[in-house]
N, C-alpha and C positions, 0 to 999 in steps of 0.2 A: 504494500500500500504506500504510494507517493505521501511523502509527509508536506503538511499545510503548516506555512510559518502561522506561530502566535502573534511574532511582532508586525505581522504584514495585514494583520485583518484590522477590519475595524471592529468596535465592540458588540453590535451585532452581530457579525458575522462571527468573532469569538462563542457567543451564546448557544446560535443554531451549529456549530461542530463541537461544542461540547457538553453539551446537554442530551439528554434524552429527547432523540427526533421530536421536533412538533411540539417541545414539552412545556417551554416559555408565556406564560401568560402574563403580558405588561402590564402594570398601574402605572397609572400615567404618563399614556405613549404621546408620540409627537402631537397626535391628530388632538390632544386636550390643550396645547400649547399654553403649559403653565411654563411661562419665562421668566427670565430675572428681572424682577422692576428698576433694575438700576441702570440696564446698560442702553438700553434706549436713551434714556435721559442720556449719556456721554456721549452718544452717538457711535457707540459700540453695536456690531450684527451682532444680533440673539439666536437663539439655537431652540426649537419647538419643544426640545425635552432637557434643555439646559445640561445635556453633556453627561448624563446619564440616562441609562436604563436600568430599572428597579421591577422586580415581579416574583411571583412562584414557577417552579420546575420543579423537576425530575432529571435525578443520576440517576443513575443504577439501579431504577424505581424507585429508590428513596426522593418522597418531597423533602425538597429545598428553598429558602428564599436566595436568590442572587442581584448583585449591582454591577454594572458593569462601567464603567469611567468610560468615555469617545475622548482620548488624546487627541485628534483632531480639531475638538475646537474649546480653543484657549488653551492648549496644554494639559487636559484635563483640569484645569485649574476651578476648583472649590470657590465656589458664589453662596447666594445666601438660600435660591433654589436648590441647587445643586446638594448642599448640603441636608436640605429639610428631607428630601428624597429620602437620601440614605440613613437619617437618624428616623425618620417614617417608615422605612424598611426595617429596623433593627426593632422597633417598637413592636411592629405588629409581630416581628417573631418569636417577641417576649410571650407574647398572647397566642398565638396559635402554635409555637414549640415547632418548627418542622425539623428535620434530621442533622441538618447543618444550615448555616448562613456561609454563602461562598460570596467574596470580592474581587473582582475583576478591577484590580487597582492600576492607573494607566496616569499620573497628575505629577504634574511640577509643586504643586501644592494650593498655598492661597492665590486666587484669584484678585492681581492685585487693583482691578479697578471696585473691585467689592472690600476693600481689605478689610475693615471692622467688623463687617457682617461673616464674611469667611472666616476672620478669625475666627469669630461666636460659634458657625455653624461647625467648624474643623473642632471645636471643643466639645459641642454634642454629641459628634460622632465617637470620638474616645471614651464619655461616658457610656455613650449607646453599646459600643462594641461591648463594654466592661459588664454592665447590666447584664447584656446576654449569656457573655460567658458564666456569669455568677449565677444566672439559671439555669444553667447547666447544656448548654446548647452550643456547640463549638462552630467557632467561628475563623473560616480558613481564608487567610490570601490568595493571591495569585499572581506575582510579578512577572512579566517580561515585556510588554509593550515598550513601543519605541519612547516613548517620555519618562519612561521607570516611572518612581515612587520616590517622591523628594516631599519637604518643609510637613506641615502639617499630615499630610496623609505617611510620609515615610513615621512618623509616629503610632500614625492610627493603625499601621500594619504591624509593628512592633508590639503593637495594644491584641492581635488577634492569637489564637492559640497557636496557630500552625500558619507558614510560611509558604510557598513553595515557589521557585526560580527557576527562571530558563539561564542559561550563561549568556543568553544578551540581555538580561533585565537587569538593572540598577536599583539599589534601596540606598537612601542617606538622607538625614535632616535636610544640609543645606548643596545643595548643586553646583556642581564643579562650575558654574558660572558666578553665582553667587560668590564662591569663596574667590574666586579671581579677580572679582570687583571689590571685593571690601579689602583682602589683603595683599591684592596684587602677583600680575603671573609669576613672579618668581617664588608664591607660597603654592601656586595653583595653576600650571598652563591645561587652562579646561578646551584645547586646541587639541590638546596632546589624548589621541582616543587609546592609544595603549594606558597611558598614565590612569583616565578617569574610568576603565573599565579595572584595572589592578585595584583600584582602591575601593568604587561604589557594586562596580559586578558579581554577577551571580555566583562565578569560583569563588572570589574572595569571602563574601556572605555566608558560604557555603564552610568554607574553609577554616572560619573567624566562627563558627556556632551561628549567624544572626538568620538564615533560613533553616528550615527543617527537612526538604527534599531537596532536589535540583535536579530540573532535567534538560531534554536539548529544547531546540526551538521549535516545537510542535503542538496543535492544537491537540493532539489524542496523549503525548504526552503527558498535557496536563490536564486531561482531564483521568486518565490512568493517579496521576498522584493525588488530587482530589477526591477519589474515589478511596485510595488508601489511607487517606486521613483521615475520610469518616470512618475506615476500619479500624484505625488505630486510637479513635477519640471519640470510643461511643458515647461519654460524655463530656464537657467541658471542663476545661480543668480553672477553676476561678482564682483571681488573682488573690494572693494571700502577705501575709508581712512576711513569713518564711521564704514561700520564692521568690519575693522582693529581694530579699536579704542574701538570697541566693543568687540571684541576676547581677545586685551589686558587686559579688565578691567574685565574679567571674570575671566583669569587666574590671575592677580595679586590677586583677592578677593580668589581664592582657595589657593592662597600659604599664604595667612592673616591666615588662617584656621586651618595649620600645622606651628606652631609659636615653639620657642622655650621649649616653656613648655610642649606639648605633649610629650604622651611617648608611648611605646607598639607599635603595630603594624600600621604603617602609612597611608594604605591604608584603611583601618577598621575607624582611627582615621576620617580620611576625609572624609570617607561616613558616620560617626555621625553626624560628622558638620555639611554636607551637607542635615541633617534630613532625611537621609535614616533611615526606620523602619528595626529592625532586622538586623544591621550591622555585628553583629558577627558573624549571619545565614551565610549572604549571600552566601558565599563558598559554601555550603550545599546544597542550593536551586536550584531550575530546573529555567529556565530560563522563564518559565511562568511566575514565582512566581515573581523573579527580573523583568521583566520589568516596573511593576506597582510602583517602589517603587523610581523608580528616579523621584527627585525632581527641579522644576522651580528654585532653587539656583544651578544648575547642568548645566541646558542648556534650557533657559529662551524662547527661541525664538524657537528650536527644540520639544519642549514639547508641546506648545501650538500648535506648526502647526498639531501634529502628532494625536494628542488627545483632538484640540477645545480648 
């Protein structure tokens, strides 16, 4: 079977190849054209369904709620519609329980002609997610589209129980453009696509603990890991002070690791430490070849569930 890029579809089309044929029933599809009351007013083009899709499906005959971001317009970028969507999605799953909440996360982040209201709404959505998982109903990502998952939503992904990456998807707070503008290309050349996928890409994520699968660039792909997450997360695992306390003390031990005195390439450096074999490969390697090479100093508790 010819494989179908993830990063090449739009979110639509992501939907109907990964879902159960036929199985997507939209709220609040274009033809309702709830838009952002704001962008007219700046004389911004609006978008009929403000940049997502929100509805019920079917995986694997399990009902699901799913949202899917259109990085096509604005970046994915988070408005105050945009937003209500996906915390109106999260809501109603609270109340009807279906077997998981999947996100098709595709955003640069806040929407900056909305920026106060996106802030607001990118903070609903984090509790939204959190709510969910705390009733017990897991709630998965889905990284690889062309815009990754940056600023507010590279959070909100962070906030969900389970991850899952293609090697071209990107997760990181602030955006290799972002950080080139505030501290200058000599902290950041966001030019440089070796540089910005070593650092925010799917290997590294992968490699560093911050996803929980990873796979290639394929719509069945991901919908095969999707499928093993809700096998793996019959139910939600809700945020608690312990694996706070346990999230902390992982990332303090990874920044122990890139101390002063390294030097060279940082992300290379960290996966040595992290006794990744073949660190310098990694870039080079098919993603077969990297999965096997993350190590219990990486993501102590996701390694063992995944692989005994």
């Amino acid at each position: 079977m010819t494989a179908t890029s993830y990063a090449e579809c739009a979110a639509r089309e992501r939907l109907a190849l990964l879902l159960d044929p036929g199985s997507f029933h939209e709220w609040l599809p274009p033809q309702e054209r709830v838009m952002s009351p704001h962008l007219a007013q700046l004389g911004v083009p609006s978008a009929f369904d403000d940049g997502v899709a929100v509805g019920r499906a079917a995986l694997a005959g399990r009902t699901i709620f799913v949202a899917a971001q259109e990085g096509a317009f604005m970046g994915g970028g988070v408005g105050e519609v945009h937003g209500a969507k996906l915390v109106g999605l999260l809501r109603r799953a609270q109340r009807e329980r279906p077997a998981a909440v999947l996100l098709l996360l595709d955003s640069g982040g806040v929407r900056l002609h909305e920026a106060n209201a996106g802030l607001i709404a990118v903070s609903e959505v984090m509790r939204a997610v959190l709510d969910v998982r705390d009733a017990g109903i897991p709630v998965i990502g889905l990284i690889g589209a062309a815009n990754g998952c940056f600023g507010g939503m590279g959070i909100v992904a962070r906030c969900t129980d389970f991850v899952v990456m293609s090697d071209l998807g990107r997760l990181a707070m602030s955006g290799p453009e972002v950080i080139e503008a505030s501290n200058g290309v000599e902290e950041f050349d966001a030019r440089d696509r070796a540089l910005v996928w070593r650092t925010t890409g799917g290997k590294h994520r992968w490699l560093s603990g911050d996803c929980d699968a990873l796979v290639e660039d394929d719509v069945a792909a991901f919908r095969r890991a999707a499928i093993a997450a809700m096998d793996s997360l019959p139910t939600s695992r809700p945020v608690t002070i312990e694996a706070l306390e346990t999230e902390h003390a992982l990332l303090a031990h990874r920044l122990s690791l890139l101390d002063a005195a390294v030097t060279g390439d940082d992300a290379q450096a960290l996966w040595t430490r992290l006794g990744v074999a073949q660190a310098a490969q990694v870039p080079d390697l098919d993603v077969a070849d990297v999965v096997p090479l993350r190590t219990l100093a990486a993501a102590p508790q996701t390694v063992q569930r995944l692989h005994g």
